[in-house]
C-alpha positions in Angstrom: 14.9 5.6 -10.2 12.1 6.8 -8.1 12.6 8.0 -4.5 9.6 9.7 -2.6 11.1 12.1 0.4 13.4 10.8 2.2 12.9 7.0 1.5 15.7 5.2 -0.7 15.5 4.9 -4.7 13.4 2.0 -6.1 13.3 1.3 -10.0 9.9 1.9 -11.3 8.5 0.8 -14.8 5.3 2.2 -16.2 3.3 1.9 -19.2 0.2 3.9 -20.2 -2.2 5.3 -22.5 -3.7 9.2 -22.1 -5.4 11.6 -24.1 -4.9 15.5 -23.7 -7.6 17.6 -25.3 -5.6 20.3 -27.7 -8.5 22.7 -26.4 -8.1 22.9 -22.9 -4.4 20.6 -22.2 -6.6 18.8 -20.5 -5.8 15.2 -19.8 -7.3 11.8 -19.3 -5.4 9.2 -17.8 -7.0 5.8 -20.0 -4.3 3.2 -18.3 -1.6 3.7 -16.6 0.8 0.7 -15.4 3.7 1.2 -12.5 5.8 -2.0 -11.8 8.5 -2.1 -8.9 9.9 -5.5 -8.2 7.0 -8.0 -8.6 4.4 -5.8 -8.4 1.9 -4.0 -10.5 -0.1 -0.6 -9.6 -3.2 0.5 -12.2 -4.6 3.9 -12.6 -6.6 5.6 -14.5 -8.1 9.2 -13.9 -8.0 13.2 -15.4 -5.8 16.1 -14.8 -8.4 18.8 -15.5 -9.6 22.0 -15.1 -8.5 25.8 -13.9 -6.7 25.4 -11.4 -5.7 22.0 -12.6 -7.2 19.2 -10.6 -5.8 15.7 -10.0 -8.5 12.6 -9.5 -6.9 9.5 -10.1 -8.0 5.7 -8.7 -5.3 3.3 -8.2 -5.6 -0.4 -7.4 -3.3 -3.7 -7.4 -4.4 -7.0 -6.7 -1.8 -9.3 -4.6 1.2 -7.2 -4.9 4.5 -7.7 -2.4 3.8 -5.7 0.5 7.5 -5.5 0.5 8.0 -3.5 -2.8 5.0 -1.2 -1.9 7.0 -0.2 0.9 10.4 0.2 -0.4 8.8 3.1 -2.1 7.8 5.1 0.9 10.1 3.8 3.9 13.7 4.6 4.5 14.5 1.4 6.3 14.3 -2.0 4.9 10.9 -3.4 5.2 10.2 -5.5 8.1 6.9 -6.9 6.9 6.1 -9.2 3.9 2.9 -10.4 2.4 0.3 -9.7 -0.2 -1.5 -6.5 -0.3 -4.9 -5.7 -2.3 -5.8 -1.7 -2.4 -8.3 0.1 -4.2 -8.4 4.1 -4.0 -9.3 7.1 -5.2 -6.9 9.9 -5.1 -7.6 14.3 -5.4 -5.1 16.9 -5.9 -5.2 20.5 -6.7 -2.4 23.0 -8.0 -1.4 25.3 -5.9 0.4 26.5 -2.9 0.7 24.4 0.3 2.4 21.3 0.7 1.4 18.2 -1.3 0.1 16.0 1.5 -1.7 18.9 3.1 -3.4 19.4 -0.2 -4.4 15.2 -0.9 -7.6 13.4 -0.4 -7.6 10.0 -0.7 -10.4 7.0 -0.1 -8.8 3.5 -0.1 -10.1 -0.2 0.8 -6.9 -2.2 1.9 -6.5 -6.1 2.2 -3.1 -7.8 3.1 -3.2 -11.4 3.5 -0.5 -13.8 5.1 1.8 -10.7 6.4 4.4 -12.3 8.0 7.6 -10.6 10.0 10.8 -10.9 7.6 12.6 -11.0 11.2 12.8 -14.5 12.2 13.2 -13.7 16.1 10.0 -11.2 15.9 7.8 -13.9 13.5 8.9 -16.5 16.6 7.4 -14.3 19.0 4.2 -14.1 16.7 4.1 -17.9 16.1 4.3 -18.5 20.3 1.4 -15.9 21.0 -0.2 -17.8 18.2 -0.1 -21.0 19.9 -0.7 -20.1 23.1 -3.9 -18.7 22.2 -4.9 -21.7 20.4 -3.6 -24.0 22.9 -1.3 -25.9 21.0 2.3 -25.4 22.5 5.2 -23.8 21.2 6.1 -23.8 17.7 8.7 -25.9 16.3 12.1 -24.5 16.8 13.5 -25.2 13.4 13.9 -22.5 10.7 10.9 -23.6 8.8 8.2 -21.0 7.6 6.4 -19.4 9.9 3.1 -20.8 11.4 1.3 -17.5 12.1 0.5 -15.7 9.5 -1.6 -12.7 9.8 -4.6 -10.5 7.7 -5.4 -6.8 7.8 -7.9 -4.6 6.5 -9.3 -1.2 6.5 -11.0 1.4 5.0 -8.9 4.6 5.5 -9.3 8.0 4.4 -6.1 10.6 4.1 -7.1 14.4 4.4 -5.4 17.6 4.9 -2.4 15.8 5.9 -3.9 13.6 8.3 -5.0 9.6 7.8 -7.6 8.0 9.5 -7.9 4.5 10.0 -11.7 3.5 11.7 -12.1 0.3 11.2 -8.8 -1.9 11.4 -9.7 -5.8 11.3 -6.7 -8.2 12.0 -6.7 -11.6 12.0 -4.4 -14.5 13.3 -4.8 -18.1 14.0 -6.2 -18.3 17.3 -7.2 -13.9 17.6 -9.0 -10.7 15.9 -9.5 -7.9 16.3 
């Protein structure tokens, strides 16, 4: 089990290959593979140097945006789709608090991110055809009609994350 602050427990799975350096201890990170439900995270990087430093990249290509956030949120998801990420991750040892002490680069895609709420993805599918003319969505409990996209290139420093340049994307708007 695998529980990050506050959020609940998810079961992770990993796999990998390093090398550590019986000079130094220190270690590089060949291939490293995390599953949690359907999903699988890569990484490879180094734990180095004096003070040890951290640089890892991490990417996954159409994982379940719902098992990504299992692992960070304390509710149940309220979002589902597929998510594709790419970053690169620093670290050092030392005192402070580890978010205060991260630096991270990322490029994130999600693609048909839907609400797992069927009133909320209702609300979504009406804006959606009102803004492409085409009257209200069928009533019936079939899948929804309006599926959205997201993507950014965001940047996490000294505890803070910055998100410049967020494009979304339904039928009939962007942003």
């Amino acid at each position: 089990d695998f529980r990050a602050s506050d959020a609940r427990k998810v079961r992770l799975d990993s796999e990998y290959k390093v090398a550590v350096s019986g000079l130094n201890g220190d270690v590089q990170i060949e291939n490293a593979q995390v599953r949690t439900g359907q999903s699988v995270i890569t990484a490879q990087g180094t734990v180095a140097g004096s003070p040890r430093r951290v640089a890892v990249t991490f990417a996954t290509n159409g994982a379940e945006v719902q098992d990504l956030l299992k692992i960070v949120e304390t509710a149940e998801p309220q979002m589902a789709g597929k998510v594709n990420f790419r970053a690169e991750a620093q670290f050092s040892n030392g005192p402070g608090r580890f978010l205060e002490k991260l630096q991270l680069k990322a490029a994130v895609a999600v693609a048909g991110m839907r609400f797992v709420d069927v009133k909320k993805q209702r609300n979504v599918d009406a804006f959606s055809a009102r803004v492409r003319k085409d009257g209200p969505p069928d009533a019936k409990n079939e899948p929804p009609l309006a599926t959205m996209t997201a993507r950014s290139e965001t940047r996490f420093d000294r505890g803070v994350a910055y998100f410049p340049d967020i494009r979304t994307e339904m039928p009939g708007a962007s942003s």
